[in-house]
N, C-alpha and C positions, 0 to 999 in steps of 0.2 A: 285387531292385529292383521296384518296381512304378510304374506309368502310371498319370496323372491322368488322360489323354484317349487311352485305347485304341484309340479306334477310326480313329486318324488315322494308324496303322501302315498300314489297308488302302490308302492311298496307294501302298504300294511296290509296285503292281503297275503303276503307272506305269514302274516301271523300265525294262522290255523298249522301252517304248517310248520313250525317251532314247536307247539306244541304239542304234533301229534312227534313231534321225533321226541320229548321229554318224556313223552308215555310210552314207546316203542320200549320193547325189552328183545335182548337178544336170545335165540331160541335155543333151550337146553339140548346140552347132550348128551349122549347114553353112554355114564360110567359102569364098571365094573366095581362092587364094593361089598368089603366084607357078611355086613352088619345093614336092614333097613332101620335101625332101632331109633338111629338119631337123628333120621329124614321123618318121621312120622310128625311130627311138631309142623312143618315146614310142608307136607302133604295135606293136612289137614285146612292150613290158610289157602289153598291153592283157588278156593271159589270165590275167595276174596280181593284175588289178584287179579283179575279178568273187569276189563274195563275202567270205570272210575278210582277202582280196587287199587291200579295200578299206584295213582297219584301217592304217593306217603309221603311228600312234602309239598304241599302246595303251595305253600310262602317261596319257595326258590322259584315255581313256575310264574307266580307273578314277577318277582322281582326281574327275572328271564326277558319276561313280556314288557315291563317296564322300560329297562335299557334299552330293548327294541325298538319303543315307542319315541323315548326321546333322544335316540340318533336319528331316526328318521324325520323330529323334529326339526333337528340341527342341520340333515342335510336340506331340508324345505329351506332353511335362511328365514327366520320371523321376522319381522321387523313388529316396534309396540308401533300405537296410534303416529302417525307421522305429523313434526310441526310444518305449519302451513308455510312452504319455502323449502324447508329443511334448515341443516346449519351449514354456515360456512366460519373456517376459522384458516386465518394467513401466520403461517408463524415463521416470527423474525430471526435469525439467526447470527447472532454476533461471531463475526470473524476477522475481529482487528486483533492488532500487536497482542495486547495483552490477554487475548484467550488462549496465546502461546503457553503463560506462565504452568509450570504445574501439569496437573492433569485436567484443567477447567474445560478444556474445547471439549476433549471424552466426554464430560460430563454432562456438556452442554448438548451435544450430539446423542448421546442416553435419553434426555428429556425430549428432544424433538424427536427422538424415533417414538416414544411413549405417547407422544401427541396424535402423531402420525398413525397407530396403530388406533384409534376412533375415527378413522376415515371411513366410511359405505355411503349406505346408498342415499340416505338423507343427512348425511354430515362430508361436504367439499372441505376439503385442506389444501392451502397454496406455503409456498416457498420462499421465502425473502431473505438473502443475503446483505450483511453491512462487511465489508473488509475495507472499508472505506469513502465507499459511496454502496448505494441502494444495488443489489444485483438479482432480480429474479429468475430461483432456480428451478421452482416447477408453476405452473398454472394450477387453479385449483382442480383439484380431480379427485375420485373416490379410491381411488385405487393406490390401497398402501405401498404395496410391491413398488410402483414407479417412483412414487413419492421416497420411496429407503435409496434406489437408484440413484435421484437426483440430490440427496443429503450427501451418500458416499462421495460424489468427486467435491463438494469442498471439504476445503483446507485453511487453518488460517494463514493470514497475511501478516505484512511487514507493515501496514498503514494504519494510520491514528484517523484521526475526524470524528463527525459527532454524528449521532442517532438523528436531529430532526427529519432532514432530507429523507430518511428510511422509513420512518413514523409518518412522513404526508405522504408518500407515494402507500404505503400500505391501505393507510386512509381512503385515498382516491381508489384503489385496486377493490375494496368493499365498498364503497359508496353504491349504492340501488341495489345489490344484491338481495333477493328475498330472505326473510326466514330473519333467526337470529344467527347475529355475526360478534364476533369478536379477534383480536389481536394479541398471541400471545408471541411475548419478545423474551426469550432465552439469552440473557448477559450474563455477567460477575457483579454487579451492582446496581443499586435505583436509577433510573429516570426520572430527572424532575416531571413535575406534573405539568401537563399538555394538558389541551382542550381533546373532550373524546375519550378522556382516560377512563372512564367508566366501562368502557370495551377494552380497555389492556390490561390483560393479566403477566406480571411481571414472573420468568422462573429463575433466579437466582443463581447462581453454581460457582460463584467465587470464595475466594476465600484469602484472607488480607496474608501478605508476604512483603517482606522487607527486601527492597532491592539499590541496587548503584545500576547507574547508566549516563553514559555519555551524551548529553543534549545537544551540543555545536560542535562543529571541526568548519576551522576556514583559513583560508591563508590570503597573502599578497603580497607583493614584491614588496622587497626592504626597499626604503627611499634612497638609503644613503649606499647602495648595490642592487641593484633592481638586478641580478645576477641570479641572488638567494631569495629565499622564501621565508617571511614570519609565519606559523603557525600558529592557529588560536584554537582552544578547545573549552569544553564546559562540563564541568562532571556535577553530577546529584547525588546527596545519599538522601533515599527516603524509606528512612527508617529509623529507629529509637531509639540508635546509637550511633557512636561512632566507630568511623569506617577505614582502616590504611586500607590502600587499594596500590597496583601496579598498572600503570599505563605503559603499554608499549606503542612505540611510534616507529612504522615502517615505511620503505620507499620502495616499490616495485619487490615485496617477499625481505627487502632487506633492513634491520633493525638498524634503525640510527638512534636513537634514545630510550632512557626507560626511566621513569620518572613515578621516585614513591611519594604518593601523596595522603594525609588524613584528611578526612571529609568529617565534619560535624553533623552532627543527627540532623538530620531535615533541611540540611543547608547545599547550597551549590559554590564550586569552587570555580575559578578561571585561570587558569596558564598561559603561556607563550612559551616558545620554543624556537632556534633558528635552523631552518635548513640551509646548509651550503650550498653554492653555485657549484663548485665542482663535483656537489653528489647528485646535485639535479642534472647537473649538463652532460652524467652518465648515463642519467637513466631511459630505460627502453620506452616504457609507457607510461611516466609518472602517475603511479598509482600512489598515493596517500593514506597510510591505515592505521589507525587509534584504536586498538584494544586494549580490553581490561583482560587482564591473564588472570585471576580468577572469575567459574562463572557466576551468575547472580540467577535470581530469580524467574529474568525474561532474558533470553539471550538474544532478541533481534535489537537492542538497546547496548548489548556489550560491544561491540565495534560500530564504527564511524567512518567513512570513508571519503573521499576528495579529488580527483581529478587535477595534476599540474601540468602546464605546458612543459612539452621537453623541448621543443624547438624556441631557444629563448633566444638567437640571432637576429635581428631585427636590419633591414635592408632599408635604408636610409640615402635620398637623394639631396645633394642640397646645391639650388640654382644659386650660384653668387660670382660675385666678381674680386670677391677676395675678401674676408671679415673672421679677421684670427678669433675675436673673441665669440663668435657662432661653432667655428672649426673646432675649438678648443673645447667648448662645451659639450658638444658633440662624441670628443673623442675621449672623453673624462667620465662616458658610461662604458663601458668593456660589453655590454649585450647588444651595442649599436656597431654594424656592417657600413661604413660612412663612405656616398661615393660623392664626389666634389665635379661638377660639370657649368660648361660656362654657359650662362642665359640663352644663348645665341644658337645652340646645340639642343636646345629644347624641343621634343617633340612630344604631341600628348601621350601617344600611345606608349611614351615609357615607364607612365604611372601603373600600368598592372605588373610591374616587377620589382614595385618598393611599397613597403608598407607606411612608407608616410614620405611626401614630395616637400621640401622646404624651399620659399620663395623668398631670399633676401633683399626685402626694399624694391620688387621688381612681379611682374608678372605679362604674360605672353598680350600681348597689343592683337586687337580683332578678336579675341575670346572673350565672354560674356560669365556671370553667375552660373547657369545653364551649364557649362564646360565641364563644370566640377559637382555635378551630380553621383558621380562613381567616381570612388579610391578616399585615400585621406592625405590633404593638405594643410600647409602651417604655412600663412601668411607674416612675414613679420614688416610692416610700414605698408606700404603700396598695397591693394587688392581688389576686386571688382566688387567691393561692395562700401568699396571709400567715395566720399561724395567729393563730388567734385567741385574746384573753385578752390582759394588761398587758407592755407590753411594755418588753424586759429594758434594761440600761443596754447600753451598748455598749461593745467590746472593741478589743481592737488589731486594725487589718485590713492580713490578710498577702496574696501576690499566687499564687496557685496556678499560672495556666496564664501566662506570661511571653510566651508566640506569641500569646494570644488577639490577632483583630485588633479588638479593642472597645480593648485598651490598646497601639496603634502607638503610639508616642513620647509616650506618658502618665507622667511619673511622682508615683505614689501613697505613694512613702516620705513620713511624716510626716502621714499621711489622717487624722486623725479623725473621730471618730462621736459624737454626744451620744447618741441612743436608735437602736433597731434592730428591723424588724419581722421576727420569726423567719419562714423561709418555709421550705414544706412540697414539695421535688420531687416532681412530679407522674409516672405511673407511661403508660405508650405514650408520651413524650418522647423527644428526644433532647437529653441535658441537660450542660451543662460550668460548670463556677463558678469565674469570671477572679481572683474574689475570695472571700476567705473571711474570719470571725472563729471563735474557738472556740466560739461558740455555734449556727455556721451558715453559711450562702451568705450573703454580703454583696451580691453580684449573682450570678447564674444566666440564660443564654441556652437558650432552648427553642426546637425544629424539631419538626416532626411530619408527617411523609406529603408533604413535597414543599407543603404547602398555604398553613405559616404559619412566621414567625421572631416569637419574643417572648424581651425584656429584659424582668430585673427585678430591680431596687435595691431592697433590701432597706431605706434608707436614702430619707427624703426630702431635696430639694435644700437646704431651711433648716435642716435637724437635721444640718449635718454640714460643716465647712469645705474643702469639697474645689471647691465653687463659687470660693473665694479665690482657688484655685492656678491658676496659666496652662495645668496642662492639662485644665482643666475643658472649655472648649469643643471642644477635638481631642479629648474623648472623647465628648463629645453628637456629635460629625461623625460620627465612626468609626462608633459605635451607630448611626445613620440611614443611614448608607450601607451597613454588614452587613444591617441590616434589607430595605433596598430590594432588594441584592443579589441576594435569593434567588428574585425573578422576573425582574429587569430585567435584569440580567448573568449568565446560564447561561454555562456550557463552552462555548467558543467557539473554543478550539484545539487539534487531537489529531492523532495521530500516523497518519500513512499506512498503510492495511491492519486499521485500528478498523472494528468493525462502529458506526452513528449511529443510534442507536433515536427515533426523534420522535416526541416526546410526544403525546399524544391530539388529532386534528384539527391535526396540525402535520404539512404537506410538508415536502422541500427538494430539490433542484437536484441530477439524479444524476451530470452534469459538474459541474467545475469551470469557473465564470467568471473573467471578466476584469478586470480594477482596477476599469470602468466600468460599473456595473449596466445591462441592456438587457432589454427583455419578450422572454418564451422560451413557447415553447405549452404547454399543460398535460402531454404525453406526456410532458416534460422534466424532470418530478419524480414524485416516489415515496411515498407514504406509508407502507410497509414499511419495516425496518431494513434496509439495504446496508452492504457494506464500502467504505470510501471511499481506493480504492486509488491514485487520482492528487491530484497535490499542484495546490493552488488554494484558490480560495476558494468555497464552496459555499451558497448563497442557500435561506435559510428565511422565505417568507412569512409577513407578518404575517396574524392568521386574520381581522383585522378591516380593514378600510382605511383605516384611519386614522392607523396607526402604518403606520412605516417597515420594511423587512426588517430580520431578521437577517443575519449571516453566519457563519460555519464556516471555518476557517481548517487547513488541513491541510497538513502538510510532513515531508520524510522525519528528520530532526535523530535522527541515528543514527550510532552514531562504527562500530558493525560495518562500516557500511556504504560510508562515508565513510573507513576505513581501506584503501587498496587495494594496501599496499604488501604483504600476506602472498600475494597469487594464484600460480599456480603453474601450467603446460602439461606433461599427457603425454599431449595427443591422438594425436599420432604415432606414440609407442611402441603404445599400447591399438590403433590400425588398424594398423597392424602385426602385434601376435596377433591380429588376429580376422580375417587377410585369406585365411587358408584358406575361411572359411563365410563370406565376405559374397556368396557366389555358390552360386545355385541351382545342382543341376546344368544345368537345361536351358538354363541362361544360359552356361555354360561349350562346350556341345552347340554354339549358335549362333555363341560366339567360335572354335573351331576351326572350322566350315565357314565362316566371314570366313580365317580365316588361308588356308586354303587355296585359296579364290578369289585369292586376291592371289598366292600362290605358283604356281597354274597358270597365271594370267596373266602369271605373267613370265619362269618358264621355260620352258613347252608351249607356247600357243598364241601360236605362232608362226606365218608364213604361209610357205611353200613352194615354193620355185617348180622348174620342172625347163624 
């Protein structure tokens, strides 16, 4: 055995003196009294009282000595035989969604304090968070007190994902450490079996609960009004019955729907719903919100949230020299701003004040591919990337990509073509062709570096009968609105525990806001990437002030997580074996001199009387 603090042994030379203060008696004094009759008894012991005499219980003076003995032990700090190394032990701390549910994080947080409290001088404790991804929150170290510190500030999170990533970084964080080590990982349920599992001791703290939650919320333009919004959602009941549930559906704080629905034990349901153009093209910040108006189980799972463009005005240039059936199409989406200029008036630079440039049968002579690296253009016949030389008759045109969204509810059976200008896909593109004939792309959509989206019909609007057909104009819609898309409507909903990269000279908001946008000071955003680990809506100024924010929409829609019927408790059992070493020795030192104070006191010291 060896001492932490040796030098507090020299204390026991206090001892002699304890004990002479147990034999000290206080010196009588000289009463007045009727009678010596019944002092005589008590005069007689008087030789007997002097010296050893004094002792008449000498079991209290040990016991006295005793307790002495073993606080002095306690304050020394023993340590038994040390293992060669000592120990080290990392403990994992689950802090996703579902350690929300209940009271499981408390509990979880009770067991790693209890962990925590076998930290000294030959046993290191480190700190491992999962709220998503791996987060370590102390190094290993002996010292409880720091270790309680760095437990206190988490919390859990709004994010799902899985254990591995946190189980090999722990892994690696023990790997060469001396001594014996192990991993214990505080969840609500098993872990499958990993390599190494032999060092992980599992502490349980869950407990199964039946819940509903919302998994999907998405929308996109109606085809046949790209004005409004279709809304999609996705509910789960997982639980042993069945479920009526109320979904409400709001727009910027304002209810536009409420919708009762039964859920079947263990099954997931799906909806749709319309939002109107006139309730979107009021709204301030289209914010999107799907609640369950009662709660459940986990409530980072009971709402869903979405992000809508409110600026749905779309600024449309179109170069031509007169093509009613282009004008007409055009004018037949009400979200399209349509300005008509003649070829000849053409300057580049008035492509950064339209979200999509339309070149009918014609484009600027002396410009190159190269031109149209920045903005978005719709070629329809003519283009720089038509090859040149007589060109061929035209073929049957077949549909290659069926998802392209240039052809939503487009149909091109029966399309013909009189003539066809061959084009040449161009090479650093990113190129798809919705259509084809055997001689070539019939249309082709090009992206490139985030900068530009470009259409290009292979086909002019008079050389081909597809202007006839009624889905002529829902397919000029579609093309202008993919075109615009690819500035004006970024990713705007992701999943809790995503790292948010913002684009060059772009903040946003490292809380989550409230339905109601409000000014926040500067220190309140970020221009580095973050994980965006709480569900909300999160504010990306606009870089100019002229435009309106964006927003970010984050929510947990994770069935891992929102499943809570698999959790499982063997906290009890695991403090059970481990209740030999949850104590120091010198904390055991100080529980026997407690016990024996209480034991002298109730059957020694007693008062006496003769």
């Amino acid at each position: 055995m060896s001492f932490l603090f040796p030098f507090t042994l020299f204390l026991g030379l206090l001892a002699p003196v304890i004990a002479l203060f147990y034999l000290h008696r206080p010196r009588r004094r000289s009463e007045v009294v009727s009678s010596l009759r019944f002092w005589q008894v008590v005069l007689k012991r008087e030789p007997h009282r002097r010296f050893f005499g004094r002792l008449r219980n000498p079991l209290s003076l040990l016991l006295q000595l005793l307790i002495f003995f073993l606080l002095l032990l306690a304050l020394a700090r023993p340590e038994w035989g040390r293992v060669s190394g000592g120990q080290s032990t990392l403990v994992v701390v689950d802090a996703r969604a579902r350690m929300q549910a209940g009271d499981t994080f408390r509990l979880a947080r009770n067991a790693a304090l209890e962990v925590i409290a076998q930290a000294g001088p030959d046993h290191e404790i480190a700190l491992l968070a999962n709220d998503g991804a791996p987060r370590i929150l102390s190094p290993f170290s002996t010292d409880p007190r720091g270790l309680r510190e760095a437990l206190d500030v988490l919390a859990p999170s709004d994010a799902g994902g899985g254990m591995p990533e946190t189980l090999t970084l722990a892994q690696r964080l023990l790997a060469g450490r001396p001594g014996t080590a192990r991993i214990v990982v505080i969840t609500d349920r098993p872990l499958p079996t990993t390599e190494g599992s032999q060092k992980l001791k599992m502490v349980l703290v869950g407990t199964p609960q039946d819940n509903v939650a919302i998994l999907a919320l998405a929308h996109r333009p109606l085809p046949a009004s790209p004005q409004s919004e279709e809304v999609f959602a996705t509910l789960g009941n997982f639980s042993s019955e069945d479920r009526n549930v109320e979904l409400e559906l709001a727009l910027d704080d304002r209810v536009f729907d409420l919708k009762k629905i039964t859920l079947p034990a263990g099954e997931e349901r799906n909806f749709t719903t319309l939002l109107p153009g006139e309730m979107l093209g009021g709204a301030e910040a289209g914010k999107l919100t799907a609640r369950l108006t009662a709660p459940n189980a986990l409530a980072a799972d009971d709402t869903a949230r979405a992000a809508l463009p409110t600026e749905r005005s779309l600024r449309v240039l179109l170069l031509s020299d007169g093509n009613p059936f282009l004008e007409n199409a055009l004018k037949a989406d009400p979200g399209l701003q349509v300005e008509i200029l003649d070829p000849a008036a053409w300057r580049p630079e008035m492509a950064t004040g339209f979200q999509a440039v339309i070149f009918d049968n014609w484009w600027p002579e002396g410009t190159t591919a190269e031109n149209y690296t920045r903005g978005n253009f719709f070629f329809f016949g003519q283009s720089p990337w038509a090859v040149p030389g007589d060109d061929p008759a035209a073929s049957p045109v077949k549909v290659s990509d069926p998802e392209s969204p240039l052809l939503w509810h487009v149909d091109v059976s029966g399309f013909q073509l009189r003539t066809i200008h061959p084009l040449q896909p161009p090479a650093g593109w990113r190129l798809t062709t919705p259509l084809e004939t055997p001689t070539g792309p019939a249309l082709m959509t090009l992206e490139r570096s985030g900068q530009a989206r470009v259409v290009v019909a292979a086909f002019g609007v008079n050389s081909s009968t597809f202007p006839l057909r009624v889905g002529f104009p829902i397919f000029v819609s579609n093309v202008v609105h993919w075109l615009a898309g690819h500035s004006q409507e970024p990713v705007t909903s992701r999943t809790a525990g995503r790292v948010f990269v913002p684009a060059a000279g772009e903040q946003f908001s490292i809380k989550p806001w409230g339905t109601t946008a409000s000014p926040a000071p500067e220190s309140s955003f970020s221009k580095t990437p973050r994980r965006l680990t709480q569900n909300g809506f999160y504010e990306v100024p606009s870089p100019d002030l002229e435009s309106s924010s964006r927003w970010i929409a984050v929510n947990t829609v994770d069935r891992d997580e929102s499943d809570l019927r698999g959790a499982e408790a063997n906290r009890k059992t695991f403090l059970l074996r481990q209740i030999g070493i949850s104590l120091r020795p010198w904390q055991w030192l100080a529980l026997a001199a407690l016990a024996l104070i209480v034991a002298e006191g109730l059957f020694h010291h007693r008062r006496l009387t003769e």
